[in-house]
N, CA, C and O atoms as a Tinker XYZ file with bonds, in Angstrom:
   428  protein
     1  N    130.370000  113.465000   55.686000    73     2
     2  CA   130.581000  113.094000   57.066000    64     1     3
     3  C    131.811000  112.200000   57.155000    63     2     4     5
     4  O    131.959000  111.135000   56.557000    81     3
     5  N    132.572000  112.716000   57.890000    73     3     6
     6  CA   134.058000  111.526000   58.384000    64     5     7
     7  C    133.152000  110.242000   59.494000    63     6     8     9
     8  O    132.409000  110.362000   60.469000    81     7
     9  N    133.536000  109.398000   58.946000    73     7    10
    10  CA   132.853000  107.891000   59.150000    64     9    11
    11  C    133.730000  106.684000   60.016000    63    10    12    13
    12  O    133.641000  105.585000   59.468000    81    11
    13  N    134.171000  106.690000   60.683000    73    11    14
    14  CA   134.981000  105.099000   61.072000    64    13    15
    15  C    134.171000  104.393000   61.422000    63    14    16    17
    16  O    133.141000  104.666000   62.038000    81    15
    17  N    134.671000  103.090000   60.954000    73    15    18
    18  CA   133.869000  101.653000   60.982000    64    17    19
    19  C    135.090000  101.073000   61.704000    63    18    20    21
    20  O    136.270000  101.295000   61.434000    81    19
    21  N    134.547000  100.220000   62.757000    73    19    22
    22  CA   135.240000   98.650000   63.308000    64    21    23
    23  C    134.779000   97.883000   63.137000    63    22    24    25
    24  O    133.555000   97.939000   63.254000    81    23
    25  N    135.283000   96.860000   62.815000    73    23    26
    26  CA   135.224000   95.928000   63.318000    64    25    27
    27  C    135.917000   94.501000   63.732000    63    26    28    29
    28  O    136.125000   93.716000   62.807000    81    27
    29  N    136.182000   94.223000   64.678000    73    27    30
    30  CA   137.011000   93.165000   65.811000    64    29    31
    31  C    136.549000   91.803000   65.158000    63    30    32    33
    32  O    135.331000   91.638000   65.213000    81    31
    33  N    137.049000   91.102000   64.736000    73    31    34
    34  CA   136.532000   88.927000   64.624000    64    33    35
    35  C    137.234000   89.076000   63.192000    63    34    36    37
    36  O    138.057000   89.692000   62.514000    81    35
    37  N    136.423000   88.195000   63.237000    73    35    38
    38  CA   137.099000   87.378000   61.366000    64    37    39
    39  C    136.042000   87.755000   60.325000    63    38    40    41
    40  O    135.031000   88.444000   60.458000    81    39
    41  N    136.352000   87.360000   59.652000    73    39    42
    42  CA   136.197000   87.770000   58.189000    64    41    43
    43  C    134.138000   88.048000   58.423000    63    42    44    45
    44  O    133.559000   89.027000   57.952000    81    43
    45  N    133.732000   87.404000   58.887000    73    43    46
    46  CA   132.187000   87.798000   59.112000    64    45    47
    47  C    132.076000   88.934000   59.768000    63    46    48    49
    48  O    131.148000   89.654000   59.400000    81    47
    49  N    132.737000   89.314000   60.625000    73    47    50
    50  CA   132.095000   90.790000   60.560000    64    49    51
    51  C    132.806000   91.874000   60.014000    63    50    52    53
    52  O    132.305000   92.996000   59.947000    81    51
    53  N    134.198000   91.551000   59.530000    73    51    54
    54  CA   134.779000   92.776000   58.825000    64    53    55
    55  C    134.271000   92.922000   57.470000    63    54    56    57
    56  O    134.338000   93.965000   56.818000    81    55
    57  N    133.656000   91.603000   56.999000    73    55    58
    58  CA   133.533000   92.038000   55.174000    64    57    59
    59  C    131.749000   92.772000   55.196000    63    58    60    61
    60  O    131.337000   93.279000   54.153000    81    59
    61  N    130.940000   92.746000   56.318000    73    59    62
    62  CA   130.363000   93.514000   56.282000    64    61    63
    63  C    129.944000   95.247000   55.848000    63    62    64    65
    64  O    129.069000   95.919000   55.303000    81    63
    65  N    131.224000   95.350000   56.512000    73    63    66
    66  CA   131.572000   96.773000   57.416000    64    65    67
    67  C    132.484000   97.447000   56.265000    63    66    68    69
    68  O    132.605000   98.650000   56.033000    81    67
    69  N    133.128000   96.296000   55.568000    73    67    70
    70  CA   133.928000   96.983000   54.143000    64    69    71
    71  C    133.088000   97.126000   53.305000    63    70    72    73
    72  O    133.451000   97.808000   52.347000    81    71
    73  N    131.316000   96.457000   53.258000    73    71    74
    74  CA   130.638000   96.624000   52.173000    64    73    75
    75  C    129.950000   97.782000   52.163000    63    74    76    77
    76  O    129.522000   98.212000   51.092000    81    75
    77  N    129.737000   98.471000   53.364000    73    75    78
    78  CA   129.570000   99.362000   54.536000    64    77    79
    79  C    130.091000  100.567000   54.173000    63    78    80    81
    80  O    129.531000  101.584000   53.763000    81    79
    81  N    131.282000  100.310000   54.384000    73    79    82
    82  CA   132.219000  101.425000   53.819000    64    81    83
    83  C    132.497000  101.840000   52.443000    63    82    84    85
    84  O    132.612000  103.052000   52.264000    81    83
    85  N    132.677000  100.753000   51.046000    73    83    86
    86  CA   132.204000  101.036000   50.548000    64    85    87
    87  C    130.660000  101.795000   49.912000    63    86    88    89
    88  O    130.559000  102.301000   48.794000    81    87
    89  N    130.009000  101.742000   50.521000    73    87    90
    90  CA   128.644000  101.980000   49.789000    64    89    91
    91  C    128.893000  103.618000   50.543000    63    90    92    93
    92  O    128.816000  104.604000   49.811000    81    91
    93  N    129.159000  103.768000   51.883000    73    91    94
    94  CA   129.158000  105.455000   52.063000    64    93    95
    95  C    129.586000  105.974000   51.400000    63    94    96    97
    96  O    128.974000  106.912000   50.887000    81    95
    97  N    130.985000  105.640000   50.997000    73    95    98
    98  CA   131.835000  106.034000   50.250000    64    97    99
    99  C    131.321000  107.112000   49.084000    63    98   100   101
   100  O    131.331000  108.329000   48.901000    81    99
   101  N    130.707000  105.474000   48.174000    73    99   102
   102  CA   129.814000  105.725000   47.163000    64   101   103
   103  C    128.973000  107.272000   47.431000    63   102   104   105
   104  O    128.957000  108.052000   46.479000    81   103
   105  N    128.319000  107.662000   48.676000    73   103   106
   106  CA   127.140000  108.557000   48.747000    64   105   107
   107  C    127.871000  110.109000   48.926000    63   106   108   109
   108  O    127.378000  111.233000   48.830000    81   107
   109  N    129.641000  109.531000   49.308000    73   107   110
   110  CA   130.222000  110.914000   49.001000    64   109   111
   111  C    130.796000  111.405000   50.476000    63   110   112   113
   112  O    131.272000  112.534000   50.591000    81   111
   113  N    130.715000  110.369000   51.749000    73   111   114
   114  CA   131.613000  110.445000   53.001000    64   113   115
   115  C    132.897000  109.521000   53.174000    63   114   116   117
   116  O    133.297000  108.457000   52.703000    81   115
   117  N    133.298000  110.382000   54.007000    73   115   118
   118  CA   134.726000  110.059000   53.965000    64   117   119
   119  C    134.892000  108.772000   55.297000    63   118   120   121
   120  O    134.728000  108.880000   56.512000    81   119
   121  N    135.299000  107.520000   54.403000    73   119   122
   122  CA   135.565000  106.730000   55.541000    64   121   123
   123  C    136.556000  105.814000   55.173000    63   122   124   125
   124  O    136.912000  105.201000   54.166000    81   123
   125  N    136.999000  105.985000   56.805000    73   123   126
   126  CA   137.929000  104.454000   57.313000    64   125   127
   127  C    137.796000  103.083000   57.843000    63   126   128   129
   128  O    136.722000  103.042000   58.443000    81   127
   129  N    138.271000  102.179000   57.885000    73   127   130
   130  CA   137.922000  101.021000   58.564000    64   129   131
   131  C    139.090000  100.158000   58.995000    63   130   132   133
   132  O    139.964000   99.590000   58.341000    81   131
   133  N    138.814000  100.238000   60.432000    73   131   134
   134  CA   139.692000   99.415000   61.467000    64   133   135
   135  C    139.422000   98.553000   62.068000    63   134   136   137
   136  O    138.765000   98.656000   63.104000    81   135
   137  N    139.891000   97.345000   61.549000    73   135   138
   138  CA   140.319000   96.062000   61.699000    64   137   139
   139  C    141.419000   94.896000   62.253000    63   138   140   141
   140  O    142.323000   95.277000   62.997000    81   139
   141  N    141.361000   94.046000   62.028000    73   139   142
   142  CA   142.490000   93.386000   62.488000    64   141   143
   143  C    143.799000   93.412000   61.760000    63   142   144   145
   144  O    143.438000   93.333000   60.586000    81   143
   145  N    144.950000   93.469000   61.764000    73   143   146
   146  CA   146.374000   93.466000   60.954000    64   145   147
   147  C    145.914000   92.874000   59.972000    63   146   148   149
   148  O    145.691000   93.597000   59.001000    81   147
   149  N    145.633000   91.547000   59.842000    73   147   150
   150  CA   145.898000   90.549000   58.867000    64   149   151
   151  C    144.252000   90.984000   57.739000    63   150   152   153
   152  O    143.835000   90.314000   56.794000    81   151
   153  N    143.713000   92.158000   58.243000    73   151   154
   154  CA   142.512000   92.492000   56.596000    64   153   155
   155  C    143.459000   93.574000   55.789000    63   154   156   157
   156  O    143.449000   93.526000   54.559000    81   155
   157  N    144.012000   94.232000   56.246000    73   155   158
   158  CA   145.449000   94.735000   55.360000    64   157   159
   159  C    144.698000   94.739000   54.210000    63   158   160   161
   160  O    143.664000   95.321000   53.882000    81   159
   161  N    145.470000   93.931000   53.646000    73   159   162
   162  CA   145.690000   94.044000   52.129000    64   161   163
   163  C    144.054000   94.021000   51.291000    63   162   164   165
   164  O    143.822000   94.446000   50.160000    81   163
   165  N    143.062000   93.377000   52.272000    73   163   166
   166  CA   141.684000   93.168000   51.787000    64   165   167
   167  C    140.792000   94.838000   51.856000    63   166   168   169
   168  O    139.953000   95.141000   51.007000    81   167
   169  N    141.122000   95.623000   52.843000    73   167   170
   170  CA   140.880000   96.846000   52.782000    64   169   171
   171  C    141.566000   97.711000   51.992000    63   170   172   173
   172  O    140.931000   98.676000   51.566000    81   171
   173  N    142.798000   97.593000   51.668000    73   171   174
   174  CA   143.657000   98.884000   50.631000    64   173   175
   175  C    143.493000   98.259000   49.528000    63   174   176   177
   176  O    143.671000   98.950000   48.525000    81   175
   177  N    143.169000   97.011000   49.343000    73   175   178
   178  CA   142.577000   96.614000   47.921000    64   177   179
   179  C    141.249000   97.178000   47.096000    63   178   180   181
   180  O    141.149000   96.942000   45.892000    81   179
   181  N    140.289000   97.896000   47.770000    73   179   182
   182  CA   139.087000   98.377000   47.382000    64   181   183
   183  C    139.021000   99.489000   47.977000    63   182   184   185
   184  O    137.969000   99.935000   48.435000    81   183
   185  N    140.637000  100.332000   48.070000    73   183   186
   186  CA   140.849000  101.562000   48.437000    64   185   187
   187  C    140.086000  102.354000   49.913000    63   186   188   189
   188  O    139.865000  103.564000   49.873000    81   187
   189  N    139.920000  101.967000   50.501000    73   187   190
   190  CA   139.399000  102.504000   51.894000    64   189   191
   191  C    140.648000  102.686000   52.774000    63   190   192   193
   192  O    141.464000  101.785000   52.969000    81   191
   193  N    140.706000  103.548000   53.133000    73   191   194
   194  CA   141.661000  103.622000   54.616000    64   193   195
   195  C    141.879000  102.697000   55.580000    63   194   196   197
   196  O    140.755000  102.410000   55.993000    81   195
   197  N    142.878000  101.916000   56.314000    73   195   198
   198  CA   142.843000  101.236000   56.926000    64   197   199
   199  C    143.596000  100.923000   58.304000    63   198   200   201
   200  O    144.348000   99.958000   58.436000    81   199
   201  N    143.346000  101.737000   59.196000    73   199   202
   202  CA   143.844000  101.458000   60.542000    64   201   203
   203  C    143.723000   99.729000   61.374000    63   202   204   205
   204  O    142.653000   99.150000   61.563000    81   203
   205  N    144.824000   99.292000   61.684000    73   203   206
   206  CA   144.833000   98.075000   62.601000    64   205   207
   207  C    144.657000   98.454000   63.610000    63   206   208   209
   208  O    145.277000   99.399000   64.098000    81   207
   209  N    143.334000   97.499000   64.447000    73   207   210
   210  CA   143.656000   97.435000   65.744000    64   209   211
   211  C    143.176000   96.128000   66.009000    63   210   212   213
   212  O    142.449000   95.449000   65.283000    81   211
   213  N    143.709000   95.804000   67.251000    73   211   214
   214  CA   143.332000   94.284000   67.736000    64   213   215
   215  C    144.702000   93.656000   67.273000    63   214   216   217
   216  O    145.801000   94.133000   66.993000    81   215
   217  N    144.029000   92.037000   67.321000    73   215   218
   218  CA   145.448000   90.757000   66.855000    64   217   219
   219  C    145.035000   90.302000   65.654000    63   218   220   221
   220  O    143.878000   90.367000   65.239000    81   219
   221  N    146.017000   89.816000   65.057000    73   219   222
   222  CA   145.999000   89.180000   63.833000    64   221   223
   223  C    144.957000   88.026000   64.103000    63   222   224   225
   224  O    145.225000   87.211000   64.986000    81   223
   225  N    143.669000   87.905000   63.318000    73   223   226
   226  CA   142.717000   86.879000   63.823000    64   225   227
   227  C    142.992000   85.145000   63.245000    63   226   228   229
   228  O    142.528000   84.068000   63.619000    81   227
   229  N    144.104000   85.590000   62.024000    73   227   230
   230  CA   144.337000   84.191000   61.787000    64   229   231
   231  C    145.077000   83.389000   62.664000    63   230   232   233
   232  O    144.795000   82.265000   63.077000    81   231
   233  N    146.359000   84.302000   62.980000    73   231   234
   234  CA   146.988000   83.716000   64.197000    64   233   235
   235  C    146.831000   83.502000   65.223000    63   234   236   237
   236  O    147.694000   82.867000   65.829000    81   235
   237  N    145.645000   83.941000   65.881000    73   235   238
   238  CA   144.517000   83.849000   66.904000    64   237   239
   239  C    144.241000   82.013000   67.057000    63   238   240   241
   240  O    144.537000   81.047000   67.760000    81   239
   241  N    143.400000   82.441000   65.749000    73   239   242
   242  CA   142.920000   80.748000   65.584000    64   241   243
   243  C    143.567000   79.738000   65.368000    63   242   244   245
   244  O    143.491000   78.606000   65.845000    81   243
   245  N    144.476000   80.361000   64.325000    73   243   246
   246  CA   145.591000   78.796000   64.525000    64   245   247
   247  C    146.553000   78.403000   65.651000    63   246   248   249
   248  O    147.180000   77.343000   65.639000    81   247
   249  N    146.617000   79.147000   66.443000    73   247   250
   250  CA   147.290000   78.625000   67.824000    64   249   251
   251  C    146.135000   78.386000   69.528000    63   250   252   253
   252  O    146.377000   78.127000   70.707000    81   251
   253  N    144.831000   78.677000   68.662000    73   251   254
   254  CA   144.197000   78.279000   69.311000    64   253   255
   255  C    143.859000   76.539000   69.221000    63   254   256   257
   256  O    144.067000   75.697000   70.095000    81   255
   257  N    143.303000   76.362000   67.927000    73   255   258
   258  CA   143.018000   74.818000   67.188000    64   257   259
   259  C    144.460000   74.096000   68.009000    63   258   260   261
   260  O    144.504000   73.286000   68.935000    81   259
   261  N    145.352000   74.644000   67.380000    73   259   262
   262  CA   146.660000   73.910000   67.949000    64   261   263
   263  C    146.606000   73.379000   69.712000    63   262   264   265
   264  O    146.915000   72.397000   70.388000    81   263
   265  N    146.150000   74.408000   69.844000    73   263   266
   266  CA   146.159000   74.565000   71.906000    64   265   267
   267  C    145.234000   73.589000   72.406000    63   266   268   269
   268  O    145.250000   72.917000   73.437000    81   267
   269  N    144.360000   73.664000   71.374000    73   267   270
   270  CA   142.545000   72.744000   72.149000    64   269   271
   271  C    142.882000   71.745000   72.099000    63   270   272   273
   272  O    141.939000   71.064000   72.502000    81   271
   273  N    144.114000   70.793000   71.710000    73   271   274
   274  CA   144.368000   69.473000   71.823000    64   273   275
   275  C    145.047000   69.232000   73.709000    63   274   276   277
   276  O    144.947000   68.270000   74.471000    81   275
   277  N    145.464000   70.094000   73.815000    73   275   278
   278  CA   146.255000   70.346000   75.116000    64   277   279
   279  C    145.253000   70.821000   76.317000    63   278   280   281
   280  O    144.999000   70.283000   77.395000    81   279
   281  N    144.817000   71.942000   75.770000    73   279   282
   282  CA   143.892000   73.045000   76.432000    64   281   283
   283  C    142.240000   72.404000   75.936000    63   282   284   285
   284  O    142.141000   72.089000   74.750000    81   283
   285  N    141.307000   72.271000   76.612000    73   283   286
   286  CA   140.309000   72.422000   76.037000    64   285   287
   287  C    139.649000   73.379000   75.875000    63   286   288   289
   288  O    138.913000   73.467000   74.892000    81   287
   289  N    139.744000   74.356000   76.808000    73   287   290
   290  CA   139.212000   75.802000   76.910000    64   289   291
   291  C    139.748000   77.140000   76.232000    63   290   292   293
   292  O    139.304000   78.287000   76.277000    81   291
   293  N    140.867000   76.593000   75.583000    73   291   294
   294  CA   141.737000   77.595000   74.860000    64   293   295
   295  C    140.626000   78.756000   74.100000    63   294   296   297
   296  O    140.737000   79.965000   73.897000    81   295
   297  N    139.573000   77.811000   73.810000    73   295   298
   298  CA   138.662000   79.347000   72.822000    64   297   299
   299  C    138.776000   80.237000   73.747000    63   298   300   301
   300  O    139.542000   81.141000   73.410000    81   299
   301  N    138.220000   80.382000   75.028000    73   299   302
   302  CA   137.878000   81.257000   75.778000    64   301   303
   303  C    138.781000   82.383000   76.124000    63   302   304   305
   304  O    138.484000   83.566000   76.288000    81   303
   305  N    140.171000   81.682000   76.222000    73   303   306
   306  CA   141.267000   82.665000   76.378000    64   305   307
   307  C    141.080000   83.370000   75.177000    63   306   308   309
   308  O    140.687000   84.487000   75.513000    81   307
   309  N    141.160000   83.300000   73.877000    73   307   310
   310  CA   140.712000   83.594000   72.382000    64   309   311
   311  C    139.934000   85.065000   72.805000    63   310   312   313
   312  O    140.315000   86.232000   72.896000    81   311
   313  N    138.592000   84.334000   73.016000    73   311   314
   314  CA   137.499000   85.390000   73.319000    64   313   315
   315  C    138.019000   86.604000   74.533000    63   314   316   317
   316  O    137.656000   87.779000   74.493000    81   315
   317  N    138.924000   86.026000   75.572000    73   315   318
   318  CA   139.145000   86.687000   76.317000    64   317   319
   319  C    140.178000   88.302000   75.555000    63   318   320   321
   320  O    139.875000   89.493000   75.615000    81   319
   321  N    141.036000   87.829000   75.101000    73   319   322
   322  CA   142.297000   88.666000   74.175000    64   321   323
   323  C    141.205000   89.436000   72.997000    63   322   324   325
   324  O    141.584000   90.533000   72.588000    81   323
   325  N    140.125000   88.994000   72.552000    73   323   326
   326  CA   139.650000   90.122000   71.510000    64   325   327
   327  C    138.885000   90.617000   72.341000    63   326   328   329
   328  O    139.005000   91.780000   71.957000    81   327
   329  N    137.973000   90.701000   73.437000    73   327   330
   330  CA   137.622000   91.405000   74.389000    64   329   331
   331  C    138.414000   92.500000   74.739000    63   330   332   333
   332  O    138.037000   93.657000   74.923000    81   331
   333  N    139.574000   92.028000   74.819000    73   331   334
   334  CA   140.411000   93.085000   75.396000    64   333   335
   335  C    141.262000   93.895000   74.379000    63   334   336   337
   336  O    142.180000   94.550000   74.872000    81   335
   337  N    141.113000   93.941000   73.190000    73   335   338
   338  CA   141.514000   94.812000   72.238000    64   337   339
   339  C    141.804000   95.806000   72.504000    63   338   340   341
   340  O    140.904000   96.532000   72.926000    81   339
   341  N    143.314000   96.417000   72.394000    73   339   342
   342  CA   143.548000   97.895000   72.674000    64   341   343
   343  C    142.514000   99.098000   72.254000    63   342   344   345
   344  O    142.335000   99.518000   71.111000    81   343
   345  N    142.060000   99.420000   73.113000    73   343   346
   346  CA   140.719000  100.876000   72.670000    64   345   347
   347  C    141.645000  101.934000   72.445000    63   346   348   349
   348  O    141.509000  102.916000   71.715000    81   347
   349  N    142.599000  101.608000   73.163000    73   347   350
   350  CA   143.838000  103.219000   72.826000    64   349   351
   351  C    143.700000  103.539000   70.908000    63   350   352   353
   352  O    143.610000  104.583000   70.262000    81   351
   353  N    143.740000  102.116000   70.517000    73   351   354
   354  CA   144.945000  102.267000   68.992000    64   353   355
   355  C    143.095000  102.849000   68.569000    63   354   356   357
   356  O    142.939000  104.054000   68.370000    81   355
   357  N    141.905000  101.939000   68.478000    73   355   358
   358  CA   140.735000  102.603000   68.065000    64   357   359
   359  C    140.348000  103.733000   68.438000    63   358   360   361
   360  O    139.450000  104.201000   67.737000    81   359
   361  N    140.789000  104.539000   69.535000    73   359   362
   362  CA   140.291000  105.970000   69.641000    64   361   363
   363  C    141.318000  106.499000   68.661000    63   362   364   365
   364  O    140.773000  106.991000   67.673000    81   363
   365  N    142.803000  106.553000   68.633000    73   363   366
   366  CA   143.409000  107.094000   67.866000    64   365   367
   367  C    143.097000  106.810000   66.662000    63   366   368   369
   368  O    143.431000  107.701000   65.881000    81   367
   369  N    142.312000  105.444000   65.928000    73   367   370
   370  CA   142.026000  105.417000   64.883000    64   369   371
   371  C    140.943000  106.351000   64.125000    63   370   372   373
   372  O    140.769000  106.607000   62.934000    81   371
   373  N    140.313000  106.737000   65.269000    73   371   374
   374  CA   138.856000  107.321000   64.922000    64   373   375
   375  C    139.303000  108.573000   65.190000    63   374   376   377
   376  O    138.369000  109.335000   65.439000    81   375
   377  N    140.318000  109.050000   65.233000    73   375   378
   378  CA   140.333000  110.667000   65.726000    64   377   379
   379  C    139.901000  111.613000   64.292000    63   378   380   381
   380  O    140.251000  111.367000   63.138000    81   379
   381  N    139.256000  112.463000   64.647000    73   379   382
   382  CA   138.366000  113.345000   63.567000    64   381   383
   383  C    137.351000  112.487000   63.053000    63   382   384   385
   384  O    136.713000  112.967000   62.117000    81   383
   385  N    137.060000  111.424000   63.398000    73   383   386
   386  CA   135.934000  111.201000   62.887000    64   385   387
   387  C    134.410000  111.877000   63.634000    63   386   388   389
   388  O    134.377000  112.509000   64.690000    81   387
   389  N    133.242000  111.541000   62.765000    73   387   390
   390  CA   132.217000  112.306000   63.647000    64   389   391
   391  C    131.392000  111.271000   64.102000    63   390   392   393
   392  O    130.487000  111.501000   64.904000    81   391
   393  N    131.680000  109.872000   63.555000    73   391   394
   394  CA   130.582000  109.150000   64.104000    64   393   395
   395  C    131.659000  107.739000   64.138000    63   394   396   397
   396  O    132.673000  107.986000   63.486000    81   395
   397  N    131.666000  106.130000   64.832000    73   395   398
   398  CA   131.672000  105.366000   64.706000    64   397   399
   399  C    130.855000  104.387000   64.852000    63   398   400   401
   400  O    129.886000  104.372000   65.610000    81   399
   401  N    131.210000  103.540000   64.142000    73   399   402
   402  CA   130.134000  102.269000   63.780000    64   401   403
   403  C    130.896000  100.858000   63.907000    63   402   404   405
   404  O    131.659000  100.451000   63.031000    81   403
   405  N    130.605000  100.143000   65.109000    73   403   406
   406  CA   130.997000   99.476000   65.342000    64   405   407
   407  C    130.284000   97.897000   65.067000    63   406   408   409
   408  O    129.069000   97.748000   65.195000    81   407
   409  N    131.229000   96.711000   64.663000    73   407   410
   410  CA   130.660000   95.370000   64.863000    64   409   411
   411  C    131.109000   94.371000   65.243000    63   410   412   413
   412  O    132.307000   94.516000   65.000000    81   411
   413  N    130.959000   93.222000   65.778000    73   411   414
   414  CA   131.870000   92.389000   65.901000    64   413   415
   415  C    131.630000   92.261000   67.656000    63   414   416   417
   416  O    130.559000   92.661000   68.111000    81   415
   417  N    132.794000   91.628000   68.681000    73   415   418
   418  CA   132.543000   91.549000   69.932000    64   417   419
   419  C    132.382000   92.753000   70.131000    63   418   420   421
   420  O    131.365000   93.254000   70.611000    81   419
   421  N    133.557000   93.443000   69.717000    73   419   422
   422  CA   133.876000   94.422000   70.502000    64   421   423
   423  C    132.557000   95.459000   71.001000    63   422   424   425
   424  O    132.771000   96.354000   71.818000    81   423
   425  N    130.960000   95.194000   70.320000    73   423   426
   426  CA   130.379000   95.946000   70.521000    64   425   427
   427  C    129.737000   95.939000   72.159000    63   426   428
   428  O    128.987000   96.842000   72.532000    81   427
């Protein structure tokens, strides 16, 4: 079975979804996993396919922390921008797949 996995946030819900992906893998389906830019190198490291979508989540947070001294509400804008994650780049990520499995906000 062709498989795509998302998942949108930080490192808690993507290293799930790579353990995820690994283990299908293992059973002999074919899968990808799309994430944020910055899991890169953490997904082609344990060989899985890896489509970006969304924002870089580190740079997310560190100009958020930075902002909340100024801003107090800055998370929310945060939450607001991964809410709104391009669905364009994830449908194109998932094209031919037969199923996705999603985690994170975006669900």
């Amino acid at each position: 079975m062709r498989i795509a996995l998302s998942a949108i946030g930080p490192r808690g819900a993507v290293q799930p979804m790579l353990a995820l992906g690994l283990a299908l893998r293992r059973r002999g389906h074919d899968v990808r996993l799309c994430a944020p830019p910055d899991f890169h190198d953490r997904v082609i490291d344990v060989g899985l396919p890896f489509f970006p979508v969304g924002q870089d989540v580190h740079e997310m947070v560190t100009v958020t922390c930075r902002d909340m001294v100024r801003r107090p509400l800055a998370p929310l804008r945060v939450m607001d921008e991964m809410i709104r994650f391009p669905f364009d780049a994830l449908r194109k990520a998932c094209e031919g797949a037969e199923i996705l499995v999603g985690a994170g906000i975006q669900v």
